[in-house]
N, C-alpha and C positions, 0 to 999 in steps of 0.2 A: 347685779344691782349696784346701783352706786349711791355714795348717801355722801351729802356736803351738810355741814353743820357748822355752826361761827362762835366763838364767847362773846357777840355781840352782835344784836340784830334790831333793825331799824323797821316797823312793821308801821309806821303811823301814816306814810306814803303807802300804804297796802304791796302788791307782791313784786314792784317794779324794783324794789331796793332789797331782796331775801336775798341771802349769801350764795346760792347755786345760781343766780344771775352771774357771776362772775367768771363761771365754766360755761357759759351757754351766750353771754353779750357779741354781737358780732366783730371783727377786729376792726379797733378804729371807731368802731361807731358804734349809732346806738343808746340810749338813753338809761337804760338799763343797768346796775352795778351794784357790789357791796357794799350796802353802805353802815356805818355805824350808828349803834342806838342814841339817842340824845343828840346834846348839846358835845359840841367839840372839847369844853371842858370837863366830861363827865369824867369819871373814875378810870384808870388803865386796868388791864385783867389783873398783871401781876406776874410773877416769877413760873417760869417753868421750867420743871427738872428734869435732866436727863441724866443717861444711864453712862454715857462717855463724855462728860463734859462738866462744868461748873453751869448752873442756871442764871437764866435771861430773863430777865423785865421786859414786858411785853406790853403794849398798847391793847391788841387783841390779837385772835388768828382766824383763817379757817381752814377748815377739815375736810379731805376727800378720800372720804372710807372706796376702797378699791374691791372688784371681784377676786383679784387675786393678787399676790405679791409683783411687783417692780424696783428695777432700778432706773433712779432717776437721773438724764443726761444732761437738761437744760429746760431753765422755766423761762415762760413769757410774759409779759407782766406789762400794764400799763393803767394810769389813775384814770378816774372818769375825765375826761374830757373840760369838763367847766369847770373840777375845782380840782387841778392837777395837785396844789399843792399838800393836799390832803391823801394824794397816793405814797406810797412806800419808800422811805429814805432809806435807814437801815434794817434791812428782812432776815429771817432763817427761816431755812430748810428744815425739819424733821419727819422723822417715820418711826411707827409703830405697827407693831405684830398683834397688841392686845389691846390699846388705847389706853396703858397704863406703865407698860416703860417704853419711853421714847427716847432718841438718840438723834442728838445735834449730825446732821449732813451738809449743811453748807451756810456760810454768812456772806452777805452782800454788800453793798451801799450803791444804788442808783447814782447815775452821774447827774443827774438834772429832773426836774422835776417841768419842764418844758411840755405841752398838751401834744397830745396826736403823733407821739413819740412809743416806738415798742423799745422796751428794752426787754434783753435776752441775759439767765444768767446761765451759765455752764458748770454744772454739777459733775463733783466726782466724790462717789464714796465707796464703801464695800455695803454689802448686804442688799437684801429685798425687803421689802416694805409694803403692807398692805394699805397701811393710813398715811397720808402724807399729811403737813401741817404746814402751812404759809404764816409767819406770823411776823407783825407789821411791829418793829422795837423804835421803832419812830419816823415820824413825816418832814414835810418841808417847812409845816407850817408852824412847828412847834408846840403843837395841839395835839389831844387825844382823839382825833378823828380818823376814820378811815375812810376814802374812797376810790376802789378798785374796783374796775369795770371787767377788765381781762386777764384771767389766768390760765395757762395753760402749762402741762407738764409732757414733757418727751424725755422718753427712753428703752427699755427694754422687761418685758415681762420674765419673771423665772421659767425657766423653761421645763422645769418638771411637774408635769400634769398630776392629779391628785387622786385620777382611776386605776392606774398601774401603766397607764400607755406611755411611751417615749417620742420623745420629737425630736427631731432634724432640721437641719438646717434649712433646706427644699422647703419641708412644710412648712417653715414660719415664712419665710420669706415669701410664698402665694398663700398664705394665709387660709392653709387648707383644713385647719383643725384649731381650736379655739384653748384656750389656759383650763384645763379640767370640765367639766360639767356646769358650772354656773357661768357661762359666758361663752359658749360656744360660737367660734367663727368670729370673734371679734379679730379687728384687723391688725396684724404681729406684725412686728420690728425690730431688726438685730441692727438696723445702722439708726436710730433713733429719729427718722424721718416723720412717723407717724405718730403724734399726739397719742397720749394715755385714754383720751374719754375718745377718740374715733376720727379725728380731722387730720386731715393730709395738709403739714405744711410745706 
């Protein structure tokens, strides 16, 4: 199962703006995205701490609780389409095991803030990670608003199963057996081709 969740959710446009819009909008297009609650001057969430790092002021984030641990290669990211400037200037990476000590994985800064634009960022950290955490430390616009239509994450699952079984290389690569019990058969990746939630890029 996979569970997305935001520290900010925009419910007034009903379910075309909920945070899991933003793992499911199609690339590029689409009307559909995450968007933030309020008015663009509303409140920011605030500082979030980590376990290897000094804490980040944050605008908001959101959360994509996993079936099982991953390491993360490269995100894909791009603002909603009309109001580009409200997509992600400066972002971080993090991951959690508990949803209660999380640990800094990667920082970014988008080159442009330009519509109909993927930008790609490439992650390198140690460890697997169950929860990942997208969170937006400022926009183009100089606003507390967020609007992110597309996120996607690519890389590699842990490769130790949770029944006592062992995997090989063969089997992940035809994706003959799934990461433990709760997600059987979902489709594995050692060179990081295949998106986290199931899409072949």
């Amino acid at each position: 199962v996979y569970r997305v969740t935001a520290s900010t959710v925009y419910t007034a446009a009903g379910s075309g703006y909920l945070p899991w819009r933003a793992f499911d909008s199609p690339l590029l297009a689409g009307g559909s995205t995450w968007h933030s609650n309020g008015s663009d001057g509303s409140t920011p969430y605030g500082a979030i701490s980590f376990e290897n790092a000094q804490s980040v002021s944050v605008i908001g984030f959101i959360d994509l609780a996993l079936p099982y641990m991953v390491n993360v290669s490269k995100i894909a990211h791009n603002p909603r389409n009309t109001e580009p400037t409200s997509g992600v200037k400066r972002g971080i990476l993090a991951g959690s095991n508990d949803n209660v000590h999380w640990y800094l994985l990667h920082q970014w800064e988008t080159a442009s803030s330009a519509a109909n634009v993927m930008h790609n960022e490439y992650v390198r950290h140690d460890g697997y990670y169950k929860i990942l955490r997208y969170a937006v430390v400022s926009n183009f616009a100089g606003s507390n608003g967020i609007r992110e239509q597309y996120i996607r994450y690519f890389g590699t699952p842990q490769m130790n199963v949770d029944d006592g079984r062992q995997l090989n290389v063969g089997q992940v690569m035809t994706s003959s057996v799934g990461i433990g019990t709760s997600a059987p058969h979902f489709p594995l990746t050692v060179s990081g081709s295949t998106d986290l939630t199931g899409t072949t890029a």
